[in-house]
VEXTOR-832065 format. One line per field, with one value per residue: residue number from 0; residue in three letters; x, y, z of N, C-alpha, C in turn. Coordinates in pm, 1 decimal, padded with zeros to 6 digits, always signed. Layout:
% residues N
resi <- NUM ...
resn <- ALA ...
nc1 <- X ...
nc2 <- Y ...
nc3 <- Z ...
cac1 <- X ...
cac2 <- Y ...
cac3 <- Z ...
cc1 <- X ...
cc2 <- Y ...
cc3 <- Z ...
//
This chain:
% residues 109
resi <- 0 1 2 3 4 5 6 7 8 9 10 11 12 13 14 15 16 17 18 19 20 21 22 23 24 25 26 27 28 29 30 31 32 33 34 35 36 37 38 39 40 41 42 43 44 45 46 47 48 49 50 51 52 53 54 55 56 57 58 59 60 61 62 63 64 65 66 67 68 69 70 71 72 73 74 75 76 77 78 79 80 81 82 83 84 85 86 87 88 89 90 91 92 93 94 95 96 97 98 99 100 101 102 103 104 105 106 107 108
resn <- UNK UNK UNK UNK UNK UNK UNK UNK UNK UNK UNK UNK UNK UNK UNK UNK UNK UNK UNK UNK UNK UNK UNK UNK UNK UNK UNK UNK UNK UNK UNK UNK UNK UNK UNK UNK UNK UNK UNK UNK UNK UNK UNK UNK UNK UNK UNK UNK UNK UNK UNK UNK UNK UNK UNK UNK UNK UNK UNK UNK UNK UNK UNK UNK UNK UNK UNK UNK UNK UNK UNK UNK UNK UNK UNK UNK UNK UNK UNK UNK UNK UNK UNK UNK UNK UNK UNK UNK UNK UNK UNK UNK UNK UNK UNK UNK UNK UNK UNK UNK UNK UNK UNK UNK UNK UNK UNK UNK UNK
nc1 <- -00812.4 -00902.2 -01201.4 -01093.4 -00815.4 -00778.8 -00836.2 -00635.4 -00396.9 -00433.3 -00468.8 -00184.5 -00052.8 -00137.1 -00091.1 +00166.1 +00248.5 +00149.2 +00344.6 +00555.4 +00537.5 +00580.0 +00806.0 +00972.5 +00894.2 +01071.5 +01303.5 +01336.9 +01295.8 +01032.8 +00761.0 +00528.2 +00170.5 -00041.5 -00329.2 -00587.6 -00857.1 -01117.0 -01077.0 -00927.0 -00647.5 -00516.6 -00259.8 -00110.3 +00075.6 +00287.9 +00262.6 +00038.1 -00146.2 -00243.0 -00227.8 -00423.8 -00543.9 -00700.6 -00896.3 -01066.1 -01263.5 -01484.9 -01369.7 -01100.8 -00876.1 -00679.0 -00686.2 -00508.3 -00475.0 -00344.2 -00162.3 -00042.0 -00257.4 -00497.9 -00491.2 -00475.7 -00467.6 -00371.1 -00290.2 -00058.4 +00012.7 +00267.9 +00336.6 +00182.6 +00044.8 -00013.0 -00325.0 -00290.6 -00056.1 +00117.7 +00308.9 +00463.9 +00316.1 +00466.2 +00655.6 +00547.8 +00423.3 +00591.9 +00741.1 +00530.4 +00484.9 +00780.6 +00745.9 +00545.8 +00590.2 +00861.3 +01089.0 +01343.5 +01138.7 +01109.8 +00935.5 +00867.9 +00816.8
nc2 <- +01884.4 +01702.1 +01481.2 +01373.3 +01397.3 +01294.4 +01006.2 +00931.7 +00963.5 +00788.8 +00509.5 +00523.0 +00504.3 +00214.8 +00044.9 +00064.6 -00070.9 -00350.1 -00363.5 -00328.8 -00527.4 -00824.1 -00753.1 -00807.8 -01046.6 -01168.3 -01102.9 -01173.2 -01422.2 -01394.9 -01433.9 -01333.3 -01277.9 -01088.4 -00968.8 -00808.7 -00608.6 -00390.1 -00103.3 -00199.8 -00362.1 -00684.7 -00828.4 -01116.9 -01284.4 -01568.4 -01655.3 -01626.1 -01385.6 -01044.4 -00765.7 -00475.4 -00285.0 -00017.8 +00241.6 +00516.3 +00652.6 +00901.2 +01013.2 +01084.0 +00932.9 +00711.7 +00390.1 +00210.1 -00162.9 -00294.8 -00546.7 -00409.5 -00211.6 +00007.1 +00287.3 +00591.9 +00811.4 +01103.9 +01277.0 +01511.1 +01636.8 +01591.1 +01347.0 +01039.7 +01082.5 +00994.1 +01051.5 +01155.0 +01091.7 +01182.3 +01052.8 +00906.2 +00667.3 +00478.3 +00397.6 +00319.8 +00131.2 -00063.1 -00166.3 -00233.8 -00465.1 -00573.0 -00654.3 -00792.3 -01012.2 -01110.4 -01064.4 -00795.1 -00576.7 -00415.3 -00101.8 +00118.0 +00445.9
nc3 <- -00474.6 -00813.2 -00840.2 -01080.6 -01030.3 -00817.2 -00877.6 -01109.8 -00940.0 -00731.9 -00870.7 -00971.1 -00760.1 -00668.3 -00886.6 -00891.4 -00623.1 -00664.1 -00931.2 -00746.5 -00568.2 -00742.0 -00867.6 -00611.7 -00532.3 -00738.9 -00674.7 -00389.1 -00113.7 -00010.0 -00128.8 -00186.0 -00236.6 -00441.7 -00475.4 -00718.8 -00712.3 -00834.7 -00685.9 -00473.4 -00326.4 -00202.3 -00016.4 +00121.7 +00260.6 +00342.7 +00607.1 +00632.3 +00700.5 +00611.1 +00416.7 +00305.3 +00089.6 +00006.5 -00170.5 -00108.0 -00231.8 -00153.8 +00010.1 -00110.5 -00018.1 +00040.6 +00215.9 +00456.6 +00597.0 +00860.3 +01033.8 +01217.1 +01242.8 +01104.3 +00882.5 +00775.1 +00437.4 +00325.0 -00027.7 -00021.7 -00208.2 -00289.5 -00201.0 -00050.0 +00290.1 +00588.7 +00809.0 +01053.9 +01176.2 +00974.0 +00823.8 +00554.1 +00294.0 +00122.0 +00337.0 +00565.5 +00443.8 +00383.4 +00608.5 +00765.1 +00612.0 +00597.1 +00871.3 +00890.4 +00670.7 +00795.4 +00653.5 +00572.1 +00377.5 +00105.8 -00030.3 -00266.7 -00424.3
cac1 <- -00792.1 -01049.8 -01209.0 -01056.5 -00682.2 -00757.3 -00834.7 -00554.0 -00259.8 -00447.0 -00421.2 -00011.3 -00013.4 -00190.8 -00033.2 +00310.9 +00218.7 +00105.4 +00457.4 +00695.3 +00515.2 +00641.1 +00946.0 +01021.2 +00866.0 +01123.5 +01441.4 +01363.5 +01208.2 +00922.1 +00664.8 +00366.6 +00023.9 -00127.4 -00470.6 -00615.9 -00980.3 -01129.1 -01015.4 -00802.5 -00482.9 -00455.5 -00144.2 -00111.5 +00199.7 +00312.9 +00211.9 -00132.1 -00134.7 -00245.0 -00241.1 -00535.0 -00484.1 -00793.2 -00944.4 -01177.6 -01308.0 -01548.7 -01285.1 -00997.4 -00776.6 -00616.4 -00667.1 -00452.7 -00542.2 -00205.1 -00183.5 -00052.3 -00354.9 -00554.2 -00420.4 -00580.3 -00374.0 -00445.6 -00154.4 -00003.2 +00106.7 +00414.7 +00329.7 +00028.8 +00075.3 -00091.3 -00371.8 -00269.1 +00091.9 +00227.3 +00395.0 +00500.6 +00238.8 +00552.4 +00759.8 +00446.5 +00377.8 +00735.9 +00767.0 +00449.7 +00542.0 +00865.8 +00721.9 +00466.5 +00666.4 +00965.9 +01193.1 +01373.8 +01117.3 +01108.8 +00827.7 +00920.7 +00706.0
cac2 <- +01783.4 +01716.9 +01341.0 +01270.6 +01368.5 +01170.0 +00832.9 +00934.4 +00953.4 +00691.1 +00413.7 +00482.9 +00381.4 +00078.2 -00025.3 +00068.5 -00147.6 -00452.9 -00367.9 -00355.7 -00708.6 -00865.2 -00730.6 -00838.4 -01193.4 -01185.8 -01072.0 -01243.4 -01558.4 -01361.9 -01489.4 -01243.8 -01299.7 -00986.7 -00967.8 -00673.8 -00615.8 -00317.6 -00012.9 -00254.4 -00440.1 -00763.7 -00866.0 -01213.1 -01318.6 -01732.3 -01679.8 -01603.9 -01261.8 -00969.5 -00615.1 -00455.3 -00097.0 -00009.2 +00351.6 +00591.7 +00781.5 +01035.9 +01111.2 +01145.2 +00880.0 +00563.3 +00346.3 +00067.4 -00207.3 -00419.7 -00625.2 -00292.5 -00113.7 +00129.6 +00393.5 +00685.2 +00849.9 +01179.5 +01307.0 +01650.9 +01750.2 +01543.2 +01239.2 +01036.5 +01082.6 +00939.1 +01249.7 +01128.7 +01092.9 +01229.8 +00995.1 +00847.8 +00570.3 +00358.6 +00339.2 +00264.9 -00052.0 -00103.9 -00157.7 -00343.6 -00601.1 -00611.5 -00706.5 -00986.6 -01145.8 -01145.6 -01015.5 -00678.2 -00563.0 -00206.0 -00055.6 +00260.8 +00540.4
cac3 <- -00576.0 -00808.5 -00811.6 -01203.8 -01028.4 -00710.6 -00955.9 -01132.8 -00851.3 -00679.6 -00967.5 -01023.3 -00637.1 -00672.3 -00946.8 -00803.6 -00500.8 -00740.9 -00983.6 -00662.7 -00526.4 -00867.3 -00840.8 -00422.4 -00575.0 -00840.2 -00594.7 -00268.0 -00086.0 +00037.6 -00184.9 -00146.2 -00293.0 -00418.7 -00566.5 -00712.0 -00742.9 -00830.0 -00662.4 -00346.7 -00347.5 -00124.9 -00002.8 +00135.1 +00324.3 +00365.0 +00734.3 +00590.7 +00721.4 +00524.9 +00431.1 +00213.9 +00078.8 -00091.6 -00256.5 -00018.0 -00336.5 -00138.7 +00088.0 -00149.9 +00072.5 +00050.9 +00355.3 +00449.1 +00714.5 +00860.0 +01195.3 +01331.3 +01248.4 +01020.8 +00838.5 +00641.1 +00385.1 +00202.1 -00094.7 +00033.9 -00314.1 -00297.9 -00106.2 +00018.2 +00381.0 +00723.7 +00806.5 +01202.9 +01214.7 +00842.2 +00789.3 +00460.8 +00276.3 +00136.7 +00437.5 +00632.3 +00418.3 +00389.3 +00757.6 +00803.0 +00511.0 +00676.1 +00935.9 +00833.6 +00652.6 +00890.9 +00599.5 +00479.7 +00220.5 +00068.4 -00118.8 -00282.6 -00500.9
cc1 <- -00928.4 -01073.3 -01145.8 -00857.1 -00673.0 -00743.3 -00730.9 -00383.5 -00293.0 -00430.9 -00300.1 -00015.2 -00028.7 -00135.5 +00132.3 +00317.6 +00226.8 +00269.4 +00584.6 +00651.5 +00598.1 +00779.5 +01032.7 +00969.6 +00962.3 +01304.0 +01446.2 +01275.9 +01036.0 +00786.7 +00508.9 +00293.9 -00020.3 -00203.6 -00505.6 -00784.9 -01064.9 -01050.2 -00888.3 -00717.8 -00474.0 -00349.5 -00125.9 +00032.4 +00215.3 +00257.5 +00046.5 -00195.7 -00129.9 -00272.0 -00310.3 -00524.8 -00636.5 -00849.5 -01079.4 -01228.0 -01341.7 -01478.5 -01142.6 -00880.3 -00782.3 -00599.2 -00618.0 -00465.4 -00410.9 -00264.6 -00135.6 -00136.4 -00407.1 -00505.8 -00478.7 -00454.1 -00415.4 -00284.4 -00211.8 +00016.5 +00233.7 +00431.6 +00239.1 +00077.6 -00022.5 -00163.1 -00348.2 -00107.4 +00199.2 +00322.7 +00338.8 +00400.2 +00362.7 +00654.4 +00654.7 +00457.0 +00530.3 +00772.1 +00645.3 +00417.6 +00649.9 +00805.8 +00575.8 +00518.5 +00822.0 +01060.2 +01193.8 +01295.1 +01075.7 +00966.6 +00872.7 +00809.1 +00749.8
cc2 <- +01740.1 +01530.9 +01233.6 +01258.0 +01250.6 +00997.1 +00833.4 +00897.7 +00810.2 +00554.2 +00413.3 +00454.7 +00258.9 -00014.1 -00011.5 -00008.6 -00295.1 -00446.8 -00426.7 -00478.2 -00803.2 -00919.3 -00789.6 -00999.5 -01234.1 -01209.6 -01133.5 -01384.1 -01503.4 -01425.7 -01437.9 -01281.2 -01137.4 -01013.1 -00845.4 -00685.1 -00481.9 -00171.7 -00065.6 -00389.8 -00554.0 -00782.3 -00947.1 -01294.9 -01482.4 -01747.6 -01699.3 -01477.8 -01201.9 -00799.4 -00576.9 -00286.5 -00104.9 +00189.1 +00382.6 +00690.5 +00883.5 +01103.1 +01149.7 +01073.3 +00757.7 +00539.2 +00211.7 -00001.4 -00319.6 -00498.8 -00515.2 -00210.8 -00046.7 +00244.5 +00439.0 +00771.1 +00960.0 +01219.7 +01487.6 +01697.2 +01682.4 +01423.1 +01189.8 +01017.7 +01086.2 +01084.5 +01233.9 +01163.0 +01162.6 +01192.9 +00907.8 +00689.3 +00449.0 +00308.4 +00253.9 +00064.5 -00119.1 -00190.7 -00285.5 -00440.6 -00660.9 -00714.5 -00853.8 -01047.6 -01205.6 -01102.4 -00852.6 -00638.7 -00449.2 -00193.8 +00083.7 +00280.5 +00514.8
cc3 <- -00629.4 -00809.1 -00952.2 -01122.2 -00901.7 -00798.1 -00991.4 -01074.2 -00796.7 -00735.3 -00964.5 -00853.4 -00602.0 -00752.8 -00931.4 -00692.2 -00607.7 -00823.5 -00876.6 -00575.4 -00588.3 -00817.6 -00700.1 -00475.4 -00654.9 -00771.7 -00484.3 -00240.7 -00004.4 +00041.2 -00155.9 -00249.0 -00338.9 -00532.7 -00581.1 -00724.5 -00698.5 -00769.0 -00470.5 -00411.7 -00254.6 -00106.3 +00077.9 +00149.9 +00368.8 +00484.6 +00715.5 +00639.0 +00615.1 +00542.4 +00290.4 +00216.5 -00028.8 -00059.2 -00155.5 -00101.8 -00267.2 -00079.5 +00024.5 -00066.8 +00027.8 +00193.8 +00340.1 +00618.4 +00690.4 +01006.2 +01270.9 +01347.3 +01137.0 +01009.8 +00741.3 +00574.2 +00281.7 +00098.6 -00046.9 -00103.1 -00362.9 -00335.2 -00040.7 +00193.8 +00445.1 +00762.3 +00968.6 +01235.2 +01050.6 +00779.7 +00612.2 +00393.3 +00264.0 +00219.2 +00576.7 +00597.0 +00400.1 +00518.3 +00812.3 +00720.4 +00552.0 +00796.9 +00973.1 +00776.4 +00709.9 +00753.6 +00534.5 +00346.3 +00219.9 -00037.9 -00142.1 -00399.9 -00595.5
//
């Protein structure tokens, strides 16, 4: 991948992250915070707990940092997926939004 398609994929995730906040602000009592600034995403939960997804240009990865941990994420072609476990970026943050803010919340591609 070259570094104009990495900016490229990597922006419609960021701003798909930032869109489906909105949207979960709009449909539930959640009430997330997200800030954007530059190439990372805050996300800022009522508990005051947060999750920060921000842009690894040289390496071509999105890394996201929750209360369960650090996570590196390269895209397969498909899907940006965990380069440890392969797993899925939006079920990841899905799961660990779920779980900071104590409610059902989905993040989808």
């Amino acid at each position: 991948m070259t570094d104009l398609e990495f900016m490229d994929r990597a922006e419609k995730l960021l701003l798909a992250i930032e869109e489906r906040c909105d949207h979960i602000n709009e449909t539930t009592d959640a009430d997330l915070d997200s800030q954007r600034s530059g190439g990372m995403v805050t996300i800022t939960f009522t508990n005051r707990s947060q999750i920060v997804i921000n842009l690894q240009k040289p390496l071509h990865e999105i890394w996201m940092a929750a209360q369960s941990g650090g996570y590196h994420y390269k895209f397969d072609g498909s899907a940006w997926k965990d380069t440890k476990r392969s797993a899925e970026f939006f079920a990841d943050l899905s799961r660990d939004a779920s779980a900071q803010s104590g409610l059902p919340l989905q993040f989808t591609a």
